[in-house]
Each structure stands twice: as C-alpha cells, then as structure tokens.
C-alpha positions in Angstrom: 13.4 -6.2 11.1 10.0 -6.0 9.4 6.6 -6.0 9.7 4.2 -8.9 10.2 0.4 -7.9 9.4 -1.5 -8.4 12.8 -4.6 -10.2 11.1 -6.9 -13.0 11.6 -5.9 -13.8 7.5 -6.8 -17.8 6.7 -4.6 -20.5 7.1 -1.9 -20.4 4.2 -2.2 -16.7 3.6 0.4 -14.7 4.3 1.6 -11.3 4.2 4.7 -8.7 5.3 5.8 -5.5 5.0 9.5 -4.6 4.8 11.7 -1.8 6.4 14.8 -0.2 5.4 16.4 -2.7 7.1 18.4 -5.9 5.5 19.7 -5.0 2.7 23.0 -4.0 0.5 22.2 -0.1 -0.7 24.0 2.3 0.4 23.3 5.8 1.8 20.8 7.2 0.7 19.4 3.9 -0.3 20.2 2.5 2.5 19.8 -0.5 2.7 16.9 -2.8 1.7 15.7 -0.7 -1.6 13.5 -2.3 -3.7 12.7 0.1 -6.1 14.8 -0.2 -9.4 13.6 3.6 -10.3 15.1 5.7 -7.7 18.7 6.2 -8.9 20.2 3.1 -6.7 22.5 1.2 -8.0 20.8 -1.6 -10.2 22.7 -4.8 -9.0 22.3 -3.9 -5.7 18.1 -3.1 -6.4 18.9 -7.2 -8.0 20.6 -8.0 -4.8 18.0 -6.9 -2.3 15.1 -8.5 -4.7 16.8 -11.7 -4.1 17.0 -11.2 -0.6 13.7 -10.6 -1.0 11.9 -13.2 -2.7 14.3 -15.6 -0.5 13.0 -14.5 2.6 9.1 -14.8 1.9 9.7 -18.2 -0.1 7.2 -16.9 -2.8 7.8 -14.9 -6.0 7.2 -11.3 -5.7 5.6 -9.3 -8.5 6.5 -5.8 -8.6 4.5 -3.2 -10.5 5.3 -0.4 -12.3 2.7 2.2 -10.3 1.4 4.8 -11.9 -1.2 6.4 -8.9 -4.4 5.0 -11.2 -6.7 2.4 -10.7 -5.9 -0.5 -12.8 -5.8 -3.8 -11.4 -3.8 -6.6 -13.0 -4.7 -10.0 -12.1 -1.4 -12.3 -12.0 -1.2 -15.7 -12.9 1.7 -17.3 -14.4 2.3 -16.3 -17.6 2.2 -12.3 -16.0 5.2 -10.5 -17.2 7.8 -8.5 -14.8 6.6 -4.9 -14.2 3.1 -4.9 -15.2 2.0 -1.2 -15.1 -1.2 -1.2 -12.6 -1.2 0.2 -8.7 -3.0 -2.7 -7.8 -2.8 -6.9 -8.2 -4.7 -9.9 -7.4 -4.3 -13.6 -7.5 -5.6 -17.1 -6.2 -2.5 -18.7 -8.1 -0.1 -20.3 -4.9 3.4 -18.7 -4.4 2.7 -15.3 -6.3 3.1 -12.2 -4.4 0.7 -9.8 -4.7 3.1 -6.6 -3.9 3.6 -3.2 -4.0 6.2 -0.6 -3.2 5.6 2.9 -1.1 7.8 5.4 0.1 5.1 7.6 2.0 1.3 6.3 0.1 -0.3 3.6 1.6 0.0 0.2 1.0 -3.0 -2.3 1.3 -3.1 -5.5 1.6 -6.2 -8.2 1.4 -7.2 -11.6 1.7 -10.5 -13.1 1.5 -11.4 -14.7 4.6 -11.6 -18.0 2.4 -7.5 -18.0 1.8 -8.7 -18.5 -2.2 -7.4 -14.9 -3.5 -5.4 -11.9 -2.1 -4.6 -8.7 -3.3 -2.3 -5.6 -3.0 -3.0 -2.3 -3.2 -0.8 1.1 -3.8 -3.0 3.8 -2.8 -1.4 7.3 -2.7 -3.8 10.2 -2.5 -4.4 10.6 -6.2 -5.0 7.0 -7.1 -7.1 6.7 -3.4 -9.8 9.7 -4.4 -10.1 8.2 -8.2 -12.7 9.4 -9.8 -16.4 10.5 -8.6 -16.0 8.1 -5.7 -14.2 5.1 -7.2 -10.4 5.3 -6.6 -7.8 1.8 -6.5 -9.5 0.4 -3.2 -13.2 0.3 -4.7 -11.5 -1.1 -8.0 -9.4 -4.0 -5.9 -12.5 -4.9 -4.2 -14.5 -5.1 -7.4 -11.8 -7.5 -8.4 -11.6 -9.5 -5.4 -16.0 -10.2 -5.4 -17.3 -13.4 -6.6 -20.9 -14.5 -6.8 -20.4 -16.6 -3.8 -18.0 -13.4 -1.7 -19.3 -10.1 0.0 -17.5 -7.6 1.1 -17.9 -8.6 4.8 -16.1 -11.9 3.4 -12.9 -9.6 2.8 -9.8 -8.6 5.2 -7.6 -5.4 5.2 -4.5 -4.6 5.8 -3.3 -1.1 6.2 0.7 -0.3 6.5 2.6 2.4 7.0 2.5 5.9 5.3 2.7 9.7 5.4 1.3 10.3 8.8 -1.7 13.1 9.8 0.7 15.4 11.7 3.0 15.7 8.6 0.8 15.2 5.1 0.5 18.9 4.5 -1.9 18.9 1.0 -3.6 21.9 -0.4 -7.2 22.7 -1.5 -7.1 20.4 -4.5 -6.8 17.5 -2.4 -9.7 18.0 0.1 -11.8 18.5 -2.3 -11.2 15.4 -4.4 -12.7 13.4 -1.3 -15.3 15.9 -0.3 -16.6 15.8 -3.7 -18.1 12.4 -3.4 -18.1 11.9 0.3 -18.2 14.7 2.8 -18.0 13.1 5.5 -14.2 13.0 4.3 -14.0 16.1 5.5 -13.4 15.0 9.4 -10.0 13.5 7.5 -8.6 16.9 7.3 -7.5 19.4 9.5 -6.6 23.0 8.8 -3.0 24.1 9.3 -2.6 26.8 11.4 -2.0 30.7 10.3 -1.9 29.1 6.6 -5.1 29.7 4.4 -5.8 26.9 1.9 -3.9 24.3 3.4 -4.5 20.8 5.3 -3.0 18.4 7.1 -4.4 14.9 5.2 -5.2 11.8 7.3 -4.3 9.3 4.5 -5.1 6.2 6.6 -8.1 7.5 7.7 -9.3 8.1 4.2 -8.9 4.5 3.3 -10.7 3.8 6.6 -13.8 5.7 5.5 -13.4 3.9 1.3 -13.4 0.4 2.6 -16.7 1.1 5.4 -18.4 2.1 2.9 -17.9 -0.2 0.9 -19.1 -2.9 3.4 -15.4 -4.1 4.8 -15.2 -3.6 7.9 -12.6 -6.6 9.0 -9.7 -3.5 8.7 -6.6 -3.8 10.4 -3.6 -2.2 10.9 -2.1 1.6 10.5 -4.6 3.4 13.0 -3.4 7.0 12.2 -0.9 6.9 15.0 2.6 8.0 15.2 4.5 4.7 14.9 2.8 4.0 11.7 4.4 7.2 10.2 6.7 7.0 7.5 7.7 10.8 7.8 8.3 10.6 10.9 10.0 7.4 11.7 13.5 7.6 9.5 15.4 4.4 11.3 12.4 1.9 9.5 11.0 3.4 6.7 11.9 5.4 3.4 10.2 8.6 3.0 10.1 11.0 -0.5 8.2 13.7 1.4 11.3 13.7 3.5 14.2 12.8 2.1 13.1 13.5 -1.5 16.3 10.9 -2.5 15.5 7.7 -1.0 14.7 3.9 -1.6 11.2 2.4 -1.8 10.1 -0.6 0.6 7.2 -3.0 -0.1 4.2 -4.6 1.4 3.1 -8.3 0.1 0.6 -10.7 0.6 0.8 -14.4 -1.1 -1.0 -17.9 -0.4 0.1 -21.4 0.0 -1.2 -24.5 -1.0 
C-alpha cells in the first residue's frame, strides 16, 4: 500500500512514504490522514498515527510546517510538533518525517547510516531566499568535517506533477533570480500570458546538483509520481482543496 524509497541507503537506514491507503478517515479523509490540521476527525488523525508509528517500528516526529527553512535537529528530549519544514537526527528509532499533500517531500541519509534527514519543500520554502531555500539548509545541517556532499543520498517522493502545477510569474522568477538555468523548469501555458506550468521535482533536481549531491533518487518528473493526478494513492490540496495529508520518513537502527 505504500512506498518503499528505491535507494542504495546504508545498512540500518530506512525510509517510506505512505499513501492514502490503510487507515480509519473517512471521506474526504479517506483513509490514512495524518495530518491533525485538516478538519478530520482528531481520534481518528490518533488512530492512523498509531497505525503509523506501529508499522515502521520507530517513533515518528511530525512537524508543524510552515514553508521556511528552519531545521530542527531531534534528539530525545524534542517536543511533539516542533515548528520547522525540515529535521535531522543520528539518534536510533526517531523518524525524521514530514507530511505533503502536493510539495515535495525529501528524504536523506548519509551514505555512512550515522544521520538522516527529512525535508518539506513546497515551492516557497524550495526558492528560499537569494539561492538558499530548506534543501541547501538540510544539507548544511547534515555536513560534518569528515562528510561532503557526494557522501549524501536523496530521496525525492511524490508531488504536484509538471503537467498540472500551474504557478504565475512570481514563482518563476523566485528560481530565476538566483539560478537561470531554472528556467528550463518552466514551461509556458498555452494562450495564457504570465503563467507556467512548474516542474517542482525538477527544481529540487537542479538545488541538490549544485550543491554537489548527485546520489538523487526517486520522483523523475513523470506521471506516476503525480499527486494531482493520481487520486486512488495520494492526497492532493491543488485538487481536492479538502483532503488528508500523507507523509514521507526516514529513521536509522542500531
């Protein structure tokens, strides 16, 4: 029922994203919603939490996102809900984790197993600022003096697709700004002036290059990765505008 990151992560690092699938909401919920801010009902948000954290055999952390670029290291004494779109951790049995409903999710490991990472990257929180956006911040957070990037794995999952992220002006120019080779992301709409079609994935492709990681894996921009277009496995806002929230996670084992 969900996804298993195809990634050549370390021995006792591992990682999954969920569906809609295998839970107790109901319509429009329906039915594994993890998000507790969506309108659901809140024991059944418990409920699928539990089923959850029971499944992976590790303790999920959820955020409270807020499409910036803080990152919050976990550890044990971290408190429910810490507001950040972005966690780390080389503590055992935490879940680094994040919930989506149409941004991208981003997941990482070093290729050591020692610390992993989670990333919520909708557009706003992927452009930053001047060039710096939540994927150059979880990076900065996963270096060491003894790690380079080209020690680091990524992990893209499912989001708003290229045939369906219609974005204005505003938006193009936030990656152009400091890149312009962002530009091949984004592809006029036809007959309408001032308006793009946004290849999310491909934006975090082009972040994490140049940046130096180029062990990247997953959501290639194609249709199956869509979350838009693809209503039977994953939640959407941009579509249903009333809808549940899945998650992707990433933990490590002794």
């Amino acid at each position: 029922m969900w996804l298993t990151p195809d990634w050549p992560a370390p021995a006792g690092v591992h990682a999954i994203c969920t569906t809609r699938s295998g839970g107790v909401s109901v319509a429009p919920y329906d039915s594994l919603n993890l998000g507790d801010h969506v309108g659901d009902d809140p024991a059944h948000v418990v409920t699928n939490q539990a089923i959850f954290e029971q499944a992976i055999g590790a303790h999920p952390v959820f955020l409270n996102q807020v499409h910036g670029i803080h990152v919050v290291t976990l550890d044990a004494t971290t408190p429910g809900g810490p507001t950040a779109d972005a966690s780390l951790t080389k503590l055992p049995g935490l879940a680094c984790t994040v919930m989506v409903a149409d941004c991208l999710p981003v997941l990482f490991a070093t290729d050591d197993g020692r610390r992993v990472a989670a990333a919520h990257a909708g557009w706003r929180g992927l452009a930053g600022q001047g060039g710096v956006g939540i994927l150059e911040a979880t990076v900065k957070h996963l270096l060491t003096t003894d790690m380079q990037t080209k020690g680091i794995l990524a992990w893209l999952g499912p989001c708003i697709g290229p045939q369906a992220f219609e974005v204005g002006d505003e938006v193009r120019a936030a990656f152009t700004a400091s890149d312009p080779r962002a530009a091949d992301c984004f592809k006029p709409l036809a007959l309408t002036s001032g308006k793009w079609l946004a290849d999310l994935a491909a934006l975090a492709h082009l972040r994490l290059r140049a940046m130096g990681v180029s062990q990247i894996y997953g959501n290639d921009s194609s249709a199956a990765w869509c979350t838009v277009g693809n209503a039977s496995h994953f939640f959407s806002y941009r579509r249903d505008r009333v809808t549940g929230r899945f998650c992707a996670s990433v933990w490590c084992h002794d």
